[in-house]
N, C-alpha and C positions, 0 to 999 in steps of 0.2 A: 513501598510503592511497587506495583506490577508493572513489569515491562515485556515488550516483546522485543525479541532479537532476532536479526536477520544473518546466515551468514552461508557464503558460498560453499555448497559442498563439495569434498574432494571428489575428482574427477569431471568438476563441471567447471572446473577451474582452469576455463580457458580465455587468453588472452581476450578476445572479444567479450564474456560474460566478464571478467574483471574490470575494466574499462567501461561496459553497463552498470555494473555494481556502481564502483566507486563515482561513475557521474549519476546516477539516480541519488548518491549520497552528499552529495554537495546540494544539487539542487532542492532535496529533503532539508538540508540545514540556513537554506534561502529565503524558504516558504516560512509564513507567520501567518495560520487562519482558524479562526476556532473548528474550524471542523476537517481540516488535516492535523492529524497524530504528529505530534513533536519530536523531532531527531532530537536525541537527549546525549547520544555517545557516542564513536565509529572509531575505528582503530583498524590492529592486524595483529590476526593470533599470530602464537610463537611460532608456530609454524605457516605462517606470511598468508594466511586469508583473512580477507578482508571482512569483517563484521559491523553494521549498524546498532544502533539501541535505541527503540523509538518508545514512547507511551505504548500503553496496554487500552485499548479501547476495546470496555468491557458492553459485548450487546449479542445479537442472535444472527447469526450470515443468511444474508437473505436469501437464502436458497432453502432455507430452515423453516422461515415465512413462509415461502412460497407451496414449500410441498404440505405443509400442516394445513394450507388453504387449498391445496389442490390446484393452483394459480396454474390455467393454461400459456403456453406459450407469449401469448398478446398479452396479459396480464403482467404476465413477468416483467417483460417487457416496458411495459407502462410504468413498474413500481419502479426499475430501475431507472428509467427517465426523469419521475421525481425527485428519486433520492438524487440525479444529478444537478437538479434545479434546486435543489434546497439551498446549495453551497458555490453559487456565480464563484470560478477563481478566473484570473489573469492569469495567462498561459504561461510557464517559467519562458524566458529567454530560449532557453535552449530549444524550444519546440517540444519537451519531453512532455508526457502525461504526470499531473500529480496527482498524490496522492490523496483522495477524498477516503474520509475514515470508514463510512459506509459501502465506498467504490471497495474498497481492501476489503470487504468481510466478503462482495457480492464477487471477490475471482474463488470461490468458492462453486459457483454455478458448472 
């Protein structure tokens, strides 16, 4: 099985981005939707950062789409509004954004 893993890099290891870390990872192991990627694992390296391990959602970042079509701006635009309407979620509690698996390829933009 391919996975992807998220993990804080040294030096950006600060109090405020750990405390985003680790709540984006709870709420990641709250979510059940077929079209948000599965937190599958989350810990702390031996040297205390924090690390996720979610599915591998294997596909093409839609920015990769968009320049092979030459997608003006609006267009972009529009594909991303799709890709949001494919997958209605109910917002976590927390107010945070999740994680739609196509939203993840398209911070690639």
């Amino acid at each position: 099985m391919r996975v992807a893993i998220k993990l804080v890099k040294r030096g950006m290891d600060t109090d405020f981005i750990l405390r985003r870390f680790r709540t984006e990872r709870q709420i990641l192991a709250a979510l059940d939707h077929p079209h948000i990627a599965r937190l599958l694992d989350g810990g702390t390296t031996d040297d205390g950062l924090p690390y996720f391990v979610m599915e591998f959602i294997e596909g093409q970042p839609l920015y990769h789409y968009s320049d092979a079509h030459q997608l003006k701006l609006n267009d972009r635009l529009k594909l991303f509004m799709a890709d949001l309407r494919c997958a209605p979620l109910r917002p976590p509690e927390t107010g945070s954004t999740s994680r739609h698996k196509t939203v993840k390829r398209f911070s690639h933009f």
